[in-house]
C-alpha positions, -999 to 999 in steps of 0.1 A, spaced: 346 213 -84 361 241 -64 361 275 -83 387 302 -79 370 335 -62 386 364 -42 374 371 -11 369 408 2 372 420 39 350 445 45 358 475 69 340 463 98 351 424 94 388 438 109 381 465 131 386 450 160 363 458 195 351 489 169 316 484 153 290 510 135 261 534 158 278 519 189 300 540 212 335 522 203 329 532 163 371 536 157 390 508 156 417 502 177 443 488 151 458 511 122 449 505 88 478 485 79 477 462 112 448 451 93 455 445 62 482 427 72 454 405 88 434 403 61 463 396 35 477 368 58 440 354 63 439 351 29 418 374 16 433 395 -20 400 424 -11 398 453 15 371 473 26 379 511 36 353 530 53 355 569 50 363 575 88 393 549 88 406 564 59 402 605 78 425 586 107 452 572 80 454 606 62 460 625 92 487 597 108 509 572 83 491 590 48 477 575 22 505 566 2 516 543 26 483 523 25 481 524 -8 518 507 -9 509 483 17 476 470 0 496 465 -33 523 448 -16 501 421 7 483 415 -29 447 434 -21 438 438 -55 402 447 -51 394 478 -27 358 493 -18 355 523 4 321 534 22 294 547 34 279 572 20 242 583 34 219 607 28 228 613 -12 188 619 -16 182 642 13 180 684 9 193 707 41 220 700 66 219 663 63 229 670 22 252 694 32 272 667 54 268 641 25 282 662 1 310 674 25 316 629 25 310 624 -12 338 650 -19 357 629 3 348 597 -8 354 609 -49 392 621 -34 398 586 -21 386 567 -52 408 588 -76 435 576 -49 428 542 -43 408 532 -75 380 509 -57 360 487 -78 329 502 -62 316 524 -37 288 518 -7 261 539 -1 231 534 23 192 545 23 170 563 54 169 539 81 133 562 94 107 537 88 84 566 86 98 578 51 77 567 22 98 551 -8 96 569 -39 118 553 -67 119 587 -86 136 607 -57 163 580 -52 170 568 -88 173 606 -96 199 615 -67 214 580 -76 223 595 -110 239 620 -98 262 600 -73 267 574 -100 281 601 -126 302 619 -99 322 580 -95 320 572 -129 349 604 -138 370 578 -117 356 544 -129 346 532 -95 308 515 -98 276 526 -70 267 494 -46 232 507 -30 233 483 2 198 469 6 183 470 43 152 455 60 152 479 90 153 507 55 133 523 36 147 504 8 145 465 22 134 448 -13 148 436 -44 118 450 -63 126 484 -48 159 482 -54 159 477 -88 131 503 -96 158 527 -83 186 511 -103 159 516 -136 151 556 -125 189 558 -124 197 544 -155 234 543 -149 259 513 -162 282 520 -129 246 518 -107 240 482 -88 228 469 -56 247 452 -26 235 421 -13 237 411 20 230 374 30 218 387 65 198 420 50 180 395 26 169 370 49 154 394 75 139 410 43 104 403 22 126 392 -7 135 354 -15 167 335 -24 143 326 -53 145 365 -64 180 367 -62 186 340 -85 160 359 -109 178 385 -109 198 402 -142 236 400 -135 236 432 -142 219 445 -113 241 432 -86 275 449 -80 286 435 -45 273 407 -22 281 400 14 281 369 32 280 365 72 253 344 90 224 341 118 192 329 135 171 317 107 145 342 126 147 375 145 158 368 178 149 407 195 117 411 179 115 442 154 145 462 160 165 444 133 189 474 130 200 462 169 205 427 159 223 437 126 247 451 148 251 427 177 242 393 165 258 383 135 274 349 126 301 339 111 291 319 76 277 282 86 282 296 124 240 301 123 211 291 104 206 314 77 211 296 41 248 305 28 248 276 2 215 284 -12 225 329 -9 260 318 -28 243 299 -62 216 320 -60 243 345 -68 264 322 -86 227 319 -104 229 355 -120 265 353 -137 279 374 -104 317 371 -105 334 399 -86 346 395 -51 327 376 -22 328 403 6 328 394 41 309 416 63 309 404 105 296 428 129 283 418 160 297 415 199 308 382 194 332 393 168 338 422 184 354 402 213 385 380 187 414 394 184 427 412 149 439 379 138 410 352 146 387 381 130 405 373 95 414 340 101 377 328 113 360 350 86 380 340 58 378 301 68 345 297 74 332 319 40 357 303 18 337 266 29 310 278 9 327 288 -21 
């Protein structure tokens, strides 16, 4: 029986030849070129990352997003990404410089939830007590604006597995604190489908689908395959039915987001990359 769900495009899935850590990181279309997209795709969810939102500010204003993502019927927002929340020095400095940010555009906006990332440095050792602690802290700065924590889980991170990521979620012990997941992050991860499904409701604010070799095609450097390889849902190998009721599985019912980042993508025009992304997610749902 078909089910009714909203699906969310998230920043990258529109950002046309743009992409994250490459040298084209700022999209080419405006903000509301791609909503536009995204509402006519179909999808009623938006993702705003902090650096596309720095570019509208500064150009057509806020306001005028705002307006346009009520009119095309977005009805659920996220913004990201905020990194380094758990660091001390010049890197915390910066992250506090992009939470201040960040808090400015949820009291605008009102997303249902924000993203924030772990240390990428495979040389960090994970300590559950350090990030559930600074977790807290980010968690009760959003809460004043009733926008909920996604922590994205990562296997090229420090943080790449469910049990991790909830140990951090306990430390925090914060209702608005939950955990993103990824279909593509959990498959390259040590975690299962099987642990998904195990999984509280509670735990999981956000999940992304997208797609992929069932195993790493450039070795260990998953963070460059992240980037450049993805698939669109049922385009690869990895197991979107079996991600989607192992979600389905733990009472999850907020928005699906969509998250495509590779060259392939990279390559479609603004309308293909909603159309395409939309289509082939809303298959499995």
């Amino acid at each position: 029986m078909a089910q009714s769900v909203a699906l969310l495009a998230t920043c990258w899935t529109t950002a046309g030849s743009a992409g994250p850590l490459i040298d084209n990181d700022f999209s080419e279309f405006s903000l509301l070129e791609r909503i536009s997209a995204a509402a006519e795709a179909g999808y009623t969810g938006f993702g705003l990352l902090l650096e596309d939102l720095q570019v509208a500010e500064k150009t057509v204003g806020w306001t005028q997003v705002r307006d346009h993502l009520r009119s095309s019927g977005i009805e659920h927002i996220e913004i990201e990404m905020l990194n380094d929340w758990f660091r001390s020095g010049p890197e915390r400095v910066k992250s506090d410089q992009d939470r201040r940010y960040l808090l400015r555009a949820a009291r605008f906006f009102r997303p249902r939830h924000v993203k924030v990332g772990g240390s990428i440095d495979l040389s960090e050792r994970f300590s559950p007590e350090l990030y559930g602690r600074a977790l807290s802290w980010v968690c009760d700065d959003f809460a004043e604006v009733g926008c909920a924590v996604a922590f994205e889980l990562m296997p090229h991170g420090v943080v790449d597995t469910i049990e991790k990521g909830v140990a951090m979620i306990d430390v925090a012990n914060r209702p608005n604190a939950g955990l993103m997941l990824d279909l593509w992050h959990l498959t390259r991860s040590p975690s299962t489908i099987g642990d998904i499904a195990a999984l509280p409701g509670h735990y999981i604010t956000g999940v992304e689908l997208d797609d992929g070799p069932l195993e790493p095609v450039r070795g260990d450097d998953l963070l460059y395959e992240t980037l450049h390889d993805r698939k669109l849902p049922g385009e690869g190998e990895m197991d979107v039915a079996g991600f989607v009721a192992a979600v389905r599985a733990t009472g999850f019912n907020g928005p699906w987001g969509v998250e495509m980042i590779s060259d392939e993508h990279r390559r479609r025009g603004l309308a293909e990359q909603a159309r395409e992304s939309f289509r082939t997610a809303r298959s499995f749902l």
